[in-house]
N, C-alpha and C positions, 0 to 999 in steps of 0.2 A: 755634435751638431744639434744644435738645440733650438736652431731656429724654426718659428711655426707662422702662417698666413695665407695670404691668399695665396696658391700655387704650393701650396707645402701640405704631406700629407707623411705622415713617419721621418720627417726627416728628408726626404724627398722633391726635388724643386722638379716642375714638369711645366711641357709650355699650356697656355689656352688650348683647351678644346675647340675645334672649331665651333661653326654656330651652328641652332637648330638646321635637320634637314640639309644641309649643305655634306658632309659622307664623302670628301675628298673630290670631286668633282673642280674642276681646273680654275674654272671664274670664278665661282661661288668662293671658294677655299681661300686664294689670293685676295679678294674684295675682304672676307672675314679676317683674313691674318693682317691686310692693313688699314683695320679698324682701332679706333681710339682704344676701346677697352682690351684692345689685344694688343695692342702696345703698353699699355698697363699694364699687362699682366706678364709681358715678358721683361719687362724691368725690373718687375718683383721677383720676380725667377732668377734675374742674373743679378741680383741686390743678394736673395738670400745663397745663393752656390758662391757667389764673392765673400760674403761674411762667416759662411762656413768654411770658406777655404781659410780666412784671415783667425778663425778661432783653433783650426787645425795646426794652421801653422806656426800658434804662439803657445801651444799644449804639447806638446810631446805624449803625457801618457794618452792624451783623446786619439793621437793620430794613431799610437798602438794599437788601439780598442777595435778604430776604425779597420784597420788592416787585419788586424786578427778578426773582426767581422766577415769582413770579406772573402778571407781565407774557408772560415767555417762555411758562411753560403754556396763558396765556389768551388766544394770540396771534388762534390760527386757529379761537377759538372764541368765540363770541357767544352774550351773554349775554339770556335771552329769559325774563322773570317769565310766572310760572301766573296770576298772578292779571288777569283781565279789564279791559280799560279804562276802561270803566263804571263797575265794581265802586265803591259809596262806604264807606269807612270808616264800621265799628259804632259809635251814638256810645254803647251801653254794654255791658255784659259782657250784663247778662238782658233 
């Protein structure tokens, strides 16, 4: 995965930060995420996780590398869902 840009940092696609001084706060945060340049930015993000998906899955030995990456970083850590055991799937959105 070799793609590099705005929104890419190792390899790595992540969305817009929000904006100055905004710190998750409910308007501010919404106003900032449906801003021009953060629309921008999340097209670059889903441009470069698309193009990396489409180099993985035309490589075989990259996707190895990938996965045997993965493996190494995920060795000594386990993997624990937020979500409750109980918990039963919504059967609709409202």
């Amino acid at each position: 995965m070799t793609q590099r840009g705005a929104g890419v940092a190792e390899g790595v696609a992540f969305a817009p930060a929000p904006a100055e001084g905004v710190f998750g706060r409910p308007g501010p945060t919404v106003a900032a995420a449906g801003s021009p340049i953060a629309h921008k930015g999340m097209l670059v993000a889903a441009k470069v996780l698309a193009l990396s998906t489409v180099d993985l899955l035309q490589n075989r030995q990259l996707l190895k590398e990938a996965i045997s990456d993965l493996q190494e970083r995920m060795k000594d850590r386990k993997y624990t869902t937020l979500i409750p055991k109980d918990q039963k799937a919504r059967k609709s959105i409202r």
